[in-house]
Backbone as a ProteinNet text record, in pm:
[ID]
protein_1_A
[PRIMARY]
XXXXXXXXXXXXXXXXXXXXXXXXXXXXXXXXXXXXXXXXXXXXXXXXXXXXXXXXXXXXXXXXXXXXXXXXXXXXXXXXXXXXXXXXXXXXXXXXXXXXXXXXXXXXXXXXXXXXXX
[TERTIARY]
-2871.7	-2885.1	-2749.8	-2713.2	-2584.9	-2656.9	-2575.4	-2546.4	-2466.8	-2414.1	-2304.8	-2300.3	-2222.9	-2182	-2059.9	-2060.4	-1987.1	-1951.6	-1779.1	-1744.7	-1665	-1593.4	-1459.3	-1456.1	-1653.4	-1649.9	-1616.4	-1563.4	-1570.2	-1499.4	-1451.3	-1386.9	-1230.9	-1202.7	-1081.7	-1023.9	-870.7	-838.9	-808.8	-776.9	-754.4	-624	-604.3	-470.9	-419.7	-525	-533.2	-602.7	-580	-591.8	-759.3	-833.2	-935.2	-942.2	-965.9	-955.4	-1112.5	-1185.8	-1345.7	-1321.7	-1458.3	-1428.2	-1572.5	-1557	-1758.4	-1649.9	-1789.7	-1815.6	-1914.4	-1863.2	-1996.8	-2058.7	-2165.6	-2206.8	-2306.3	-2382.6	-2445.1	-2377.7	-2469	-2439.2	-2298.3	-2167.7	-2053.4	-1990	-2032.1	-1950	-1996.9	-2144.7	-2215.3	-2135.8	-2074.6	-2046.3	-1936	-1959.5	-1909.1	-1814.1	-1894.6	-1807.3	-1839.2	-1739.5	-1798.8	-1743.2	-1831	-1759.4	-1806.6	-1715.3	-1738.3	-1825.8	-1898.5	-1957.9	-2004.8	-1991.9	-2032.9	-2181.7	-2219.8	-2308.5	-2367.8	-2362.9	-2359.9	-2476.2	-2601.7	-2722.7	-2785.4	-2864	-2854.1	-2831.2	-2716.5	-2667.7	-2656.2	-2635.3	-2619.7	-2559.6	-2571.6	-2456.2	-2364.6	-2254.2	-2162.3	-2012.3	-1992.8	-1893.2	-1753.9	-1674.3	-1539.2	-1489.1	-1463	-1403.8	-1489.3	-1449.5	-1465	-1351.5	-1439.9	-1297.6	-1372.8	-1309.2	-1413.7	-1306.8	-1362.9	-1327.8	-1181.1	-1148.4	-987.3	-866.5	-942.9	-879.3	-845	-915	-932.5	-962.8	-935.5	-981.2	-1010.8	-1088.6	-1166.3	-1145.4	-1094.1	-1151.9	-1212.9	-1266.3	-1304	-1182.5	-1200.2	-1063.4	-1055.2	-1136.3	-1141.7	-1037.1	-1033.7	-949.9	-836.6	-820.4	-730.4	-562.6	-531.1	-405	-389.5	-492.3	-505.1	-616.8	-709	-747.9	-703.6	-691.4	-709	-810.8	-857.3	-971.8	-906.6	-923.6	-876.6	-931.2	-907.4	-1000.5	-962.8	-1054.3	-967.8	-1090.8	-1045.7	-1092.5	-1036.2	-1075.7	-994.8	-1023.2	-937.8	-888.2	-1060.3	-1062.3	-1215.4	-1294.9	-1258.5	-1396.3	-1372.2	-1467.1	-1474.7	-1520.9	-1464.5	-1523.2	-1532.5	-1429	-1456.3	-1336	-1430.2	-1358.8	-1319.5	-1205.2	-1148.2	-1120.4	-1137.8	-1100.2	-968.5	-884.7	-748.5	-770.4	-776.1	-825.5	-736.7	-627.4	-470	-527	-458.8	-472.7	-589.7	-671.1	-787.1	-864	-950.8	-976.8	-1106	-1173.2	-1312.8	-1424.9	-1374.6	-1487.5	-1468	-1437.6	-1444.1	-1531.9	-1614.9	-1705.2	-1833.7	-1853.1	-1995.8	-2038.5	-2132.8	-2180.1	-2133.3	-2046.5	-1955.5	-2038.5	-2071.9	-2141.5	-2082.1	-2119.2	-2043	-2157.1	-2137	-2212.7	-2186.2	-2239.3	-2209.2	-2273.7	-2228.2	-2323.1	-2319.4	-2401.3	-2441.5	-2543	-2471.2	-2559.7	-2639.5	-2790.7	-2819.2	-2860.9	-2849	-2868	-2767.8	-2838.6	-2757.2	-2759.6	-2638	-2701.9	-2599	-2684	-2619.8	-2615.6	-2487.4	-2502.9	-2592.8	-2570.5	-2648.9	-2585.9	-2487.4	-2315.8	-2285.5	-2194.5	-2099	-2112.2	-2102	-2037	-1862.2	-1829.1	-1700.3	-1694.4	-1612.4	-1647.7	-1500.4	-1451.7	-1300.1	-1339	-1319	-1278.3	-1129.6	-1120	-1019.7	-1120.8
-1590.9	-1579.6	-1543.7	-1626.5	-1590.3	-1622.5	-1453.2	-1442.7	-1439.8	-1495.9	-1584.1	-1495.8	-1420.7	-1392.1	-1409.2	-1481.3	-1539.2	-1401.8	-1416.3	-1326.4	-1388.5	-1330.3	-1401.6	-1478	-1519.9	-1577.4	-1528.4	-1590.7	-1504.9	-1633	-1568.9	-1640.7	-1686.7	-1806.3	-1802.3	-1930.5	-1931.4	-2045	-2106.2	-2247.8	-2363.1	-2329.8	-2402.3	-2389.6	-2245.2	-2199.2	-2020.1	-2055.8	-1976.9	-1947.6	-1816.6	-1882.6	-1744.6	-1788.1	-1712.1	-1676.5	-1685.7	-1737.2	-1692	-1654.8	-1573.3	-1513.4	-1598.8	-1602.2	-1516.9	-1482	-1392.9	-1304	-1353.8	-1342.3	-1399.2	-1292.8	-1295.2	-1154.5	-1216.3	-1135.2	-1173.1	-1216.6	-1372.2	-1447	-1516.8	-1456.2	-1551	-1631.6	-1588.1	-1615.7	-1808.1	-1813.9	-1950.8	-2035.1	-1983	-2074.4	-2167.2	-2313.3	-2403.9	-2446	-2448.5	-2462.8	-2409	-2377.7	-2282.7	-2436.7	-2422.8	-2512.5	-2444.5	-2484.3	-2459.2	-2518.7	-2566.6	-2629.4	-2564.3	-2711.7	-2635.9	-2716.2	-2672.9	-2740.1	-2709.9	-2799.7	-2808.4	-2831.2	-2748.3	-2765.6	-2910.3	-2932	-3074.1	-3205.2	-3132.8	-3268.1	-3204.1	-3255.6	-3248.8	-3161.8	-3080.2	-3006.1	-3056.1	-3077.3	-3121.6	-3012	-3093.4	-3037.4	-3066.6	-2917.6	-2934.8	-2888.9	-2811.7	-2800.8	-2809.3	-2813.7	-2736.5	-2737.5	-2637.1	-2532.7	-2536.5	-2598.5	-2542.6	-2471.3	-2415	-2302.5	-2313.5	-2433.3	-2505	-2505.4	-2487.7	-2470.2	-2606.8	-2685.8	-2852.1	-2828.9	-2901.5	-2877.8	-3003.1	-2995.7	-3129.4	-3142.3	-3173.4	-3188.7	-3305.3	-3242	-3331.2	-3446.2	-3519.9	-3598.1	-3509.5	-3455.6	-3377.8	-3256.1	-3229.4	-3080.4	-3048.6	-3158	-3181.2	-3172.9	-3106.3	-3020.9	-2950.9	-2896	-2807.4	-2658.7	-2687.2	-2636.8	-2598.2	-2538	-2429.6	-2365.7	-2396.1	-2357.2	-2239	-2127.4	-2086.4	-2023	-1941.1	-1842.6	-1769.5	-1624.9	-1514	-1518	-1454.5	-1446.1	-1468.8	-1436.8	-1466.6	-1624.6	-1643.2	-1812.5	-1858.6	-1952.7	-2041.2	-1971.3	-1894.5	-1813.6	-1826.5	-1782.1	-1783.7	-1655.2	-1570.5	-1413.2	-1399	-1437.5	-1456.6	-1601	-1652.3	-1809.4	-1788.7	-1868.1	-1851.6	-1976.7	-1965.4	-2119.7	-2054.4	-2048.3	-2050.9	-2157.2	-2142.6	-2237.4	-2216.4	-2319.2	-2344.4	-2487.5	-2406.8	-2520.5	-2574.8	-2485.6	-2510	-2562.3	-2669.5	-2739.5	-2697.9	-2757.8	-2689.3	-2799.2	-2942.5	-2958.2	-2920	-2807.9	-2711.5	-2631.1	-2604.8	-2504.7	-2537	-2423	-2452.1	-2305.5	-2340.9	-2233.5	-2286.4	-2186.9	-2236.4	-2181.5	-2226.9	-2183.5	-2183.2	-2139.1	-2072.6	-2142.7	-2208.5	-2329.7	-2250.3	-2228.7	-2199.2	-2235.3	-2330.3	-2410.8	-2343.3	-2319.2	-2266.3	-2328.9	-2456.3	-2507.3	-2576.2	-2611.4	-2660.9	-2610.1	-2492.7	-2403.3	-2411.4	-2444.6	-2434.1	-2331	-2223.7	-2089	-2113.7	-2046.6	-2077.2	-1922.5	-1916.7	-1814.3	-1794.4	-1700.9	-1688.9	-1790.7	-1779.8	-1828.8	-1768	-1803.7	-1690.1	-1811.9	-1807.3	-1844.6	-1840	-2013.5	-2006.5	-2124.3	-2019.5	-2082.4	-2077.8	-2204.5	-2246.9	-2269.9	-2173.4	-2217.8	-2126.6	-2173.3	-2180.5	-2012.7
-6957.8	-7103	-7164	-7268.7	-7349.5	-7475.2	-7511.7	-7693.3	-7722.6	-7915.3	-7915.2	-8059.1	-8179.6	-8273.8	-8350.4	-8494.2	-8551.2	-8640.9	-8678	-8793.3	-8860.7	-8961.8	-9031.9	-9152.1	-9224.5	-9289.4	-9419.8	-9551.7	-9691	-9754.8	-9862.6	-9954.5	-10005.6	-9995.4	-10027.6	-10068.5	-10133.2	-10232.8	-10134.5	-10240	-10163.5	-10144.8	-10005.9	-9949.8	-9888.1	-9850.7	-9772.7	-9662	-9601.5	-9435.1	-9407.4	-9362	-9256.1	-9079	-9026.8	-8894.2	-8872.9	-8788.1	-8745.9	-8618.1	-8599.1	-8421.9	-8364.1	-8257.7	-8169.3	-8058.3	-8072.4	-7923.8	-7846.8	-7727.9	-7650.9	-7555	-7502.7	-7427.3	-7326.2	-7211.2	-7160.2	-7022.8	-6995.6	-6880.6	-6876.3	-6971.3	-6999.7	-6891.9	-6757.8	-6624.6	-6630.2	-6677.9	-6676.9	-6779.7	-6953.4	-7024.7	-6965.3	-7001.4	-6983.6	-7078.4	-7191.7	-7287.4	-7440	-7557.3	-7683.7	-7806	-7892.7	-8003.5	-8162.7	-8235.7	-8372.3	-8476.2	-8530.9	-8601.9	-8726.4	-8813.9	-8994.5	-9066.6	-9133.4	-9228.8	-9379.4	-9454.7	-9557.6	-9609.7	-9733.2	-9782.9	-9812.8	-9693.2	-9703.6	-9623.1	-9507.6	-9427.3	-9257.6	-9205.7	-9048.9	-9048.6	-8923.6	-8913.5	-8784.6	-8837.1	-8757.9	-8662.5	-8558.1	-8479.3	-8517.6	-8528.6	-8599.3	-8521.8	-8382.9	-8299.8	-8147.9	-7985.5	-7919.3	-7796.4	-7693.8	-7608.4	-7465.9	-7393.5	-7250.8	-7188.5	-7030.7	-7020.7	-6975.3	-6940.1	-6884.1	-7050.3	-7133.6	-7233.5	-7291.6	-7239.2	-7322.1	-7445	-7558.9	-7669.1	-7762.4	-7860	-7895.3	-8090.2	-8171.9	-8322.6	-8349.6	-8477.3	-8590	-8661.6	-8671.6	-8785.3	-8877.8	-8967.9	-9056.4	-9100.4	-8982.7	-8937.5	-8863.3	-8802	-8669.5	-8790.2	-8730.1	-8782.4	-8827.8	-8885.9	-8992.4	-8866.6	-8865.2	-8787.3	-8621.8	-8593.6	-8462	-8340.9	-8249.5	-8194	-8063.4	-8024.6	-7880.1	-7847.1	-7742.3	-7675.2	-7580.8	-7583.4	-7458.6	-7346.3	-7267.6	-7167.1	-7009.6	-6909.4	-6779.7	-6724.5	-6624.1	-6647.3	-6586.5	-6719.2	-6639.6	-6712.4	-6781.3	-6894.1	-6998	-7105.8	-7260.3	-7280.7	-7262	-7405	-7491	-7570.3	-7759.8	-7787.6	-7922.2	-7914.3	-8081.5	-8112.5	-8207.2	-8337.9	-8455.1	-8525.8	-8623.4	-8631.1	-8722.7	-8767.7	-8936.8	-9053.6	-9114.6	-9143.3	-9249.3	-9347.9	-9455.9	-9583.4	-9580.8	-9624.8	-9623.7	-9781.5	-9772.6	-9888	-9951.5	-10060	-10153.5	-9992.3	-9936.6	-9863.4	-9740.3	-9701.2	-9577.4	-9617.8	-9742.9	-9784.8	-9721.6	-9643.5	-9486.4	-9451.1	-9394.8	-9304.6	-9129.8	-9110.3	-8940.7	-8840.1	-8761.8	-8643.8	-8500	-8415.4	-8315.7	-8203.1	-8144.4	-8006.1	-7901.1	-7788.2	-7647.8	-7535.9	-7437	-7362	-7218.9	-7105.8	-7024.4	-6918.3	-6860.7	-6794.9	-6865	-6880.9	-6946.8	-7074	-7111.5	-7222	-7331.8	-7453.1	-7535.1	-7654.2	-7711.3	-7773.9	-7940.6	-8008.1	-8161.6	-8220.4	-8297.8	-8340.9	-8487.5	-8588.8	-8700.1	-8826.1	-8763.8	-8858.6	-9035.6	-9016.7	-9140	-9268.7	-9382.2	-9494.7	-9501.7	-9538.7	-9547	-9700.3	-9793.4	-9891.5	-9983.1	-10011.4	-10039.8	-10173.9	-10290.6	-10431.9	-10482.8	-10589.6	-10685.6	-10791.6
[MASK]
++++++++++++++++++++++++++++++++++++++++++++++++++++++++++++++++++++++++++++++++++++++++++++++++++++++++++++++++++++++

């Protein structure tokens, strides 16, 4: 069993920077791999980053430069996973969620509000 908690979300202008965290707890030795994902009232929720435990890393077109995904932990693990968000725009405004896969288990966090106005 892995639990997965998102922080970092709030408010901020366009073209400003937030940081999101999770933590992961539990069975972490099993995660395979952690990813980021957002969604918007209304539409899919989609994948904007992920990180497995080799430190491969995956974006969205969306985000890819602008965005950041990493993670601590000892080599081959995930403890807490990270999104560094630069120049950030009004349609990055989501609820970000925090993915963590475990074999065949897949765990979601509650996810934060991230909300880009002027």
């Amino acid at each position: 069993q892995v639990h997965v908690m998102e922080s970092g979300g709030g408010l901020v202008q366009p073209g400003g920077s937030l940081r999101l965290s999770c933590a992961a707890s539990g069975s972490t030795i099993s995660i395979i791999y952690m990813a980021w994902y957002r969604q918007v009232p209304g539409k899919q929720r989609d994948m904007v980053a992920r990180i497995d435990t080799g430190g491969r890393t995956n974006y969205a077109d969306s985000v890819r430069g602008r965005f950041t995904i990493s993670k601590d932990g000892a080599e081959n693990t995930i403890d807490t996973m990270y999104l560094q968000m630069n120049n950030l725009k009004p349609e990055d405004t989501a609820v970000y969620y925090c993915q963590g896969r475990a074999g065949s288990q897949t765990y979601w966090g509650q996810g934060t509000q991230v909300t880009v106005s002027s």
